[in-house]
C-alpha angles and dihedrals in degrees: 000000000000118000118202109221103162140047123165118180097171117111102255149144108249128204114204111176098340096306114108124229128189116202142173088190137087103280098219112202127189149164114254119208115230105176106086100248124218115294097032128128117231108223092174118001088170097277122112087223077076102060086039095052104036110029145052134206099264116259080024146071089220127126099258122238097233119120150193123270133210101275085041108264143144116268131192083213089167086041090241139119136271136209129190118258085232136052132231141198117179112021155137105235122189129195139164121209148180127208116202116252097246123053136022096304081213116171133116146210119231131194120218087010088274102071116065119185103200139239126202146144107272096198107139089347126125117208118283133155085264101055136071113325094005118140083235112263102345107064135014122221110274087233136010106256096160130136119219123271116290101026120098115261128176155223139226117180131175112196131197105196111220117265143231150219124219088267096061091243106134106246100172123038132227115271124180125187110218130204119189124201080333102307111103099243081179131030111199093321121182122227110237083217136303117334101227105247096119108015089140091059100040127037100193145330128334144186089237141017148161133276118247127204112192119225105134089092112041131001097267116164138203149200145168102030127170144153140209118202112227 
């Protein structure tokens, strides 16, 4: 699905878009896919059926308020969240999205509704666990792979979802590996634990859970989402 065409191990600054990153670590690029393969499931294709048929207002089960716009994407138009209808434990999620051009552009995706990787502008800011690709508040991207502010950028994100034993107790804990605008931000990382977009929803760790896209902070916007179960 994703075909690495790319590996520099050399220390070096690397533009990406016109944003500078400096790294001592492999730059990983690859080709994301953006098309949805067979065997996806299309969370949001630019038709409002889509939001009415796959996702709820997050904390209800009720149909959410955000709309299409007029290049069909996907708008928080009551500045609120979203969670997919139905839950997922090993997956490939993919997701596009496009921060404002004022403000922080600060919003996130989570996986299971517990593990946000987050989104942000990366204007003047250095890497750190609450900016772009971080898994939020644990672990920073390993490089800066961001676009600026107001041009689509995506996601790719593998998920392993925690394990656990017959007992129920977690044994193994949750990794992703993230690629960002086609440069891996994260290779095969663990959660420390959950990431604390959703504690009051979910106590602790599960097998499945829904899919959460962030709008109840800036006026991020998305397109093209999908997700394999693997």
């Amino acid at each position: 699905m994703i075909e690495i065409i790319a590996v520099c191990a050399a220390m070096a600054a690397v533009s990406i878009n016109n944003v500078n990153a400096q790294t001592q670590v492999p730059l990983v690029a690859v080709a994301p896919v953006s098309t949805a393969p067979a065997g996806a499931k299309v969370l949001f294709g630019g038709r409002q059926a889509d939001v009415a048929a796959n996702w709820y207002k997050r904390r209800t089960t009720n149909a959410p308020g955000w709309t299409v716009g007029n290049e069909s994407q996907l708008v928080p138009s009551d500045k609120s969240d979203i969670t997919t209808r139905d839950e997922f434990g090993d997956c490939y999620l993919h997701v596009e999205f496009k921060t404002p051009t004022t403000g922080h552009g600060n919003a996130g995706v989570a996986l299971q509704g517990r593990y946000e990787v987050q989104i942000h502008n990366m204007e003047g800011e250095k890497l750190n666990d609450t900016n772009l690709g971080a898994f939020y508040s644990q672990k920073p991207a390993r490089v800066n792979a961001a676009k600026k502010a107001g041009e689509w950028q995506t996601y790719d994100i593998v998920f392993r979802a925690p394990r656990f034993d017959a007992a129920g107790k977690e044994i193994e804990k949750p990794r992703a590996t993230v690629i960002l605008n086609g440069i891996v931000v994260h290779n095969n990382e663990s959660f420390n634990d959950m990431t604390g977009i959703q504690y009051e929803l979910f106590k602790g760790p599960g097998a499945k859970g829904p899919i959460v896209l962030q709008g109840d902070h800036d006026a991020v916007q998305y397109r093209n989402v999908w997700v394999i179960g693997l």
